[in-house]
N, C-alpha and C positions, 0 to 999 in steps of 0.2 A: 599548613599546606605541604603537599607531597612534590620534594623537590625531582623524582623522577616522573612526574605527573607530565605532559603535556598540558591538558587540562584538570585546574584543581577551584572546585567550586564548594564553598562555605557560607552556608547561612542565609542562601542569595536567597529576596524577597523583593518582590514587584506589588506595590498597591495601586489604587487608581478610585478618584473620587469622582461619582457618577457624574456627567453634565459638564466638568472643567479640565482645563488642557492647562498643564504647566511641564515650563522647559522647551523640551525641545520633543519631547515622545511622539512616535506616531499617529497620525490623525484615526485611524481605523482601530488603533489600539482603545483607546478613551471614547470611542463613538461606539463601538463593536463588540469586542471583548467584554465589558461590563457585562453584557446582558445574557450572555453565553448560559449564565449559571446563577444560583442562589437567590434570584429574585429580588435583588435590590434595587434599590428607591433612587430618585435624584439627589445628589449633597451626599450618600452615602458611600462610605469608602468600603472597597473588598480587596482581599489579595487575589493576583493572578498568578502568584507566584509565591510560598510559603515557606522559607528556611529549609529550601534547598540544596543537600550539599554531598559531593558527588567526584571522584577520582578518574580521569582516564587516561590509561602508560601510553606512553608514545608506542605510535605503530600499532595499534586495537584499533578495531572498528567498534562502537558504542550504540547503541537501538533505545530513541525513547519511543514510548506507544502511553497510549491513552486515549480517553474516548471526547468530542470536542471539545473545549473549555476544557481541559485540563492543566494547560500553562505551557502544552508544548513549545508552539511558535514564540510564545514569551520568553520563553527561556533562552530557543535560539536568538532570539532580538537582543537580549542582553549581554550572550555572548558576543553577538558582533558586531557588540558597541553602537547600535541603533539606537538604544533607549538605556539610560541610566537606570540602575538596581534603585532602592526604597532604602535596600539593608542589604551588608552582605557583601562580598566580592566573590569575583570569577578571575583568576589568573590564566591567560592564555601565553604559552610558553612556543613561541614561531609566527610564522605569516599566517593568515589566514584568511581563506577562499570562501566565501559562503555562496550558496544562492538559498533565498525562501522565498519570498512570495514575488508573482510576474511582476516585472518592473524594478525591480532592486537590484541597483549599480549599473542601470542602460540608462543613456540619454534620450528621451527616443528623437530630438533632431540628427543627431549623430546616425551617420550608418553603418552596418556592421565592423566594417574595418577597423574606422576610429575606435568606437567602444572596445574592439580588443584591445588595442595599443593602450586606452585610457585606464581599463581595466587592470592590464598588467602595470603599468607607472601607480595605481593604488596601491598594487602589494609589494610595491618595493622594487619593480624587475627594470631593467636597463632595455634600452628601445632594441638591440640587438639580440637580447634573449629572446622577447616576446618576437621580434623577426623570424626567429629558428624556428620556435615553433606554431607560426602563425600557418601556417597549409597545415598541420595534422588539425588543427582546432576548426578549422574552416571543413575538412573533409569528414572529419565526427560529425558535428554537428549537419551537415548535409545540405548547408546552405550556400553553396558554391555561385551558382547563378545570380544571386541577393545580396552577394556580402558589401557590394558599393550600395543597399538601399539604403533609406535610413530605417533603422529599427521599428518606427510608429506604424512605419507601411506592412511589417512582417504579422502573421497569422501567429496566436500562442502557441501551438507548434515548436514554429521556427522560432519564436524568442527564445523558448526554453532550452530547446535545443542547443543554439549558439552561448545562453546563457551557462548551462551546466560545462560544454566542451572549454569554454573559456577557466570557469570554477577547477574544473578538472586536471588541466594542461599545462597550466602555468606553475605547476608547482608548491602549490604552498604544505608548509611542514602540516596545517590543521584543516580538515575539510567540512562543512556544516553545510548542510542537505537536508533541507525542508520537505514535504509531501509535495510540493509541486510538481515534482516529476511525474504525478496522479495525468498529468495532461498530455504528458507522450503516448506512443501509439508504442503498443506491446514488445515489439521487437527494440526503437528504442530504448525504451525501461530498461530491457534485457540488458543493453551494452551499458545503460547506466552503469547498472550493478557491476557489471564486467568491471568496470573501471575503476570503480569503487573499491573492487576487491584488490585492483592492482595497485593503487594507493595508498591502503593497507599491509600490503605484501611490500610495499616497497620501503614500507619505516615510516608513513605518514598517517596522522592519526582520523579517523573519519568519524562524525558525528550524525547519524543519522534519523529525522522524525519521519514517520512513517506509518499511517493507517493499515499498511498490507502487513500483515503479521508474516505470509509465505517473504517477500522480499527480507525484512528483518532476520529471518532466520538463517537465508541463503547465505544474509553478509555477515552477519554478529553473533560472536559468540556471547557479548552478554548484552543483557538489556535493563531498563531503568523504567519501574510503570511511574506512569503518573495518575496523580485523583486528585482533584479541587486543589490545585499546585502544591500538593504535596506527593513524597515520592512515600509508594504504598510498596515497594517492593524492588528489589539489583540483586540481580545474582545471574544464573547459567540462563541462555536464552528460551532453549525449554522450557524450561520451570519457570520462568516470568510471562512470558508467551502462554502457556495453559493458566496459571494462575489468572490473567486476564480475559482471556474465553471465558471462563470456568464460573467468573466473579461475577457474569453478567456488566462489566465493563466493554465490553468490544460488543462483536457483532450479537446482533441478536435471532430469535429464530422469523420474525416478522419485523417490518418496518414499512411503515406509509409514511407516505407526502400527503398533507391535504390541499393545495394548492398546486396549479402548475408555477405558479411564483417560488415558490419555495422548495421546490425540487430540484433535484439533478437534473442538466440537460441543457439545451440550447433552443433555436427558435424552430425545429423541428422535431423534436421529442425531447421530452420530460417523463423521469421518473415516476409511478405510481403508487407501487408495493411491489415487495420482494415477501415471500413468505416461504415456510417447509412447511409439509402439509403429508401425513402420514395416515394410511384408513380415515383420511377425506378430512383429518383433526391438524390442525395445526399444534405439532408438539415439537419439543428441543430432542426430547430422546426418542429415538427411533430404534426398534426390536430388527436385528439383522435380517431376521426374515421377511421382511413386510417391506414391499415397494416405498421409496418416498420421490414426492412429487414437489420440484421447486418452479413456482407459480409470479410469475414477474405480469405486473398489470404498466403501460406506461399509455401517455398521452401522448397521440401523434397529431400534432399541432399544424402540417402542411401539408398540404397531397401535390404541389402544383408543380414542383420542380419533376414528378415523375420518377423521384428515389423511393425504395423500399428498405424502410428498416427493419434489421434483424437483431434478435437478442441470442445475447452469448453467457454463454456459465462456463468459468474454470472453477472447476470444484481440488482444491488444495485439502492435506492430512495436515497437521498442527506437528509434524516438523518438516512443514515447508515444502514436501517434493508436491507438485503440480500431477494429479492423478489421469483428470481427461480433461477435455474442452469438449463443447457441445452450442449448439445452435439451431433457430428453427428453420431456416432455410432448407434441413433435413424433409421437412414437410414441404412438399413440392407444388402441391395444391394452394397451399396459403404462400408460396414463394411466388409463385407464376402469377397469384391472383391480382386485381386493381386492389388500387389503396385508398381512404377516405380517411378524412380527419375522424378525429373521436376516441377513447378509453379503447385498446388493444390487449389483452388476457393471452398470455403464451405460459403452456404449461410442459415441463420438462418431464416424464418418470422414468427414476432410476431404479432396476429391477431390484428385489431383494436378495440376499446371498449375494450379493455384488462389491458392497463397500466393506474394509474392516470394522474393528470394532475402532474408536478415537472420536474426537471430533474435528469435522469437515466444514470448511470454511469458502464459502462461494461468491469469486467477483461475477459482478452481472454489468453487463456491458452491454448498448443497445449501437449500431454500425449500419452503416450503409456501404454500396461496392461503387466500384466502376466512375467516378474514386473511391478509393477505402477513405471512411471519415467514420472517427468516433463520435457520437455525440453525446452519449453516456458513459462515465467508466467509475465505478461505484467499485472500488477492490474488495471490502470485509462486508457485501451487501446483508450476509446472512449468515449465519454456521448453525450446525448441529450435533449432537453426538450421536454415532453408533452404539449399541450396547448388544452383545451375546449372553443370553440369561443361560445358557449349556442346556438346553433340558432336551437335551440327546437328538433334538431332528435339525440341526443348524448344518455347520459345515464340518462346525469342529467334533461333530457327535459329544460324549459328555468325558470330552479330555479337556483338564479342567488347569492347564498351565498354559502359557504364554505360548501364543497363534503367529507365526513372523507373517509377514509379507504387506505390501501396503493395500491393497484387494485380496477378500475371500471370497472367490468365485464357486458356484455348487457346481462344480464342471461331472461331466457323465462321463460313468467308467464304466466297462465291458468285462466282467472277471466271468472267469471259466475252469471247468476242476478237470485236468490233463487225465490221460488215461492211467489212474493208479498200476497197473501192472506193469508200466514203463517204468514208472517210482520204484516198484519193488525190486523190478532187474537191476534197477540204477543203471541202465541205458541213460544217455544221456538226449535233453531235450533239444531238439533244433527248431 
């Protein structure tokens, strides 16, 4: 073990024998988790977690990714002391804050108040620390009005919410940060990260799983992939970040639901297909000159409430900076128009000569206004790559080195030849 490690993880291994619960593990882990991956049988044992081992300095921020079943959440579980390893240790070196899945470390008879107080007395803190800073965690989190409910009565939203400012504010030297933050509304997320990054900044070590490869990159310098609980790859977050695009591990260029049961979504839309779609073909590589079209099919399951749902694309470069946002409410026609239940096809095009060369990676989200409510938020729904083949009619004409900028746009230039006899005078031009 690395005694400047904050966290220093060796060997760590989680098994799990189909059908039977021993100890103390969680009930979703032994019911859920087995079937994620490999196809096994009842009575049959699999790792969810494979001789794992893994260094992080105090004061880093850490990025694991990988595509479901890969041992993410497992791993956090073991770090924080949820569920006992198989094999292996994990030294955690300070207090530690975690939040992963809703519901973890809230009473829900208790109401917001208590659960702080209870919360911080977990990590060690004195009823008067947690006093100090009981208004900033109560005003993060934006549940001002609520904080005497009890918790069961709060919308996921506001759990999460209360739950992360709590995680966040109270200090602890290690921070462990599951994907549920996937359920905040965008600008939240935003200040997540914010915070995150100030935790980091401050000497505190943050651990973060996360499906949005653009968030991962914003906070972490490095990152750790995972595959069938094994770690396939740790090093700079770029290069493990593209290595997972790239491996067909992360997003893909199509994905369906074949069920509204098994989709993303709530009791008023679900998920369909996300696809890219290039000269009418659904391909990964796309030639810079050629339109591509991202093609989101969802189920809108209720017309009665009198909402209209909209779908949204942020289309992200694979290091992280967020390019555009886009939505069909643009279409004004289908914005104004009545709505009925039944399969909804919304199709986006993005001109050509517009994106760089790289690969683009697109959350799709489906919202309604007047309230803003998400009911979809899918972050790594799809990605593609750009490619420029040079053959002289693109943007770059056939200059055949490295093109900067995050868009290559074919913008119109007006060039004009001055009147030579002023050249020759060397008069000069005004």
């Amino acid at each position: 073990m690395s005694d400047a490690a904050a966290i220093s993880v060796r060997g760590l291994t989680k098994e799990y024998r189909l059908g039977q619960q021993k100890g103390r593990s969680a009930l979703t882990e032994v019911i859920v988790t087995p079937f994620r991956r490999n196809g096994a049988r009842r009575g049959e044992w699999f790792r969810a977690l494979d001789e794992v081992s893994f260094d992080v300095a105090s004061g880093t921020a850490l990025g694991i990714v990988g595509r479901n079943g890969a041992g993410k959440s497992t791993l956090l579980k073991l770090l924080s002391r949820i569920t006992k390893p198989t094999d292996g240790q994990a030294v955690m070196r300070g207090r530690v804050g975690s939040l992963l899945e809703v519901g973890t470390g809230f009473h829900p008879e208790l109401n917001g108040r208590e659960n702080v107080f209870m919360n911080g007395a977990m990590l060690g803190m004195r009823k008067a620390e947690i006093a100090r800073k009981f208004d900033e965690i109560v005003a993060f989190a934006e549940v001002e009005r609520f904080i005497d409910t009890p918790v069961k009565r709060y919308s996921t939203g506001m759990y999460v919410r209360l739950a992360f400012a709590v995680a966040a504010h109270l200090e602890p030297e290690i921070l462990l940060i599951d994907e549920v933050l996937a359920v905040g509304d965008a600008s939240f997320q935003k200040k997540c990260l914010g915070k995150m990054g100030e935790a980091a900044g401050e000497g505190r070590t943050v651990l973060f799983v996360s499906h949005s490869t653009p968030s991962i990159l914003r906070l972490c310098d490095r990152v750790v992939l995972l595959d069938q609980g094994r770690v396939v790859s740790d090093g700079p977050s770029h290069e493990v970040i593209r290595r997972y695009l790239d491996s067909g591990l992360g997003s893909a260029v199509e994905r369906t639901w074949e069920t509204p049961e098994a989709a993303p979504g709530d009791d008023l839309v679900r998920l369909k297909a996300v696809r890219v779609r290039s000269e009418g073909v659904v391909r990964e590589q796309v030639d810079i000159r050629k339109p591509v079209e991202i093609e989101v099919e969802y189920w809108q399951l209720s017309s009665s409430n009198g909402l209209r749902p909209s779908v949204n694309l942020h289309v992200t470069n694979d290091d992280g900076v967020l390019l555009f946002v886009t939505n069909d409410f643009n279409n004004r026609h289908w914005w104004e128009s009545p709505r009925g239940e039944g399969v909804v096809q919304a199709a986006c095009c993005i001109p050509g000569n517009f994106l760089a060369e790289g690969r683009h990676i697109v959350l799709t989200a489906i919202s309604t206004y007047n309230p803003t409510e998400v009911h979809v938020l899918e972050p790594d729904a799809v990605s593609f790559q750009v490619v420029d083949r040079s053959d002289g009619d693109g943007v770059r004409g056939e200059y055949a080195n490295e093109w900067p900028g995050v868009i290559r746009p074919m913008l119109d230039w007006d060039v004009n030849l001055v009147d030579q006899e002023v050249l020759l005078r060397g008069d000069s031009i005004q």
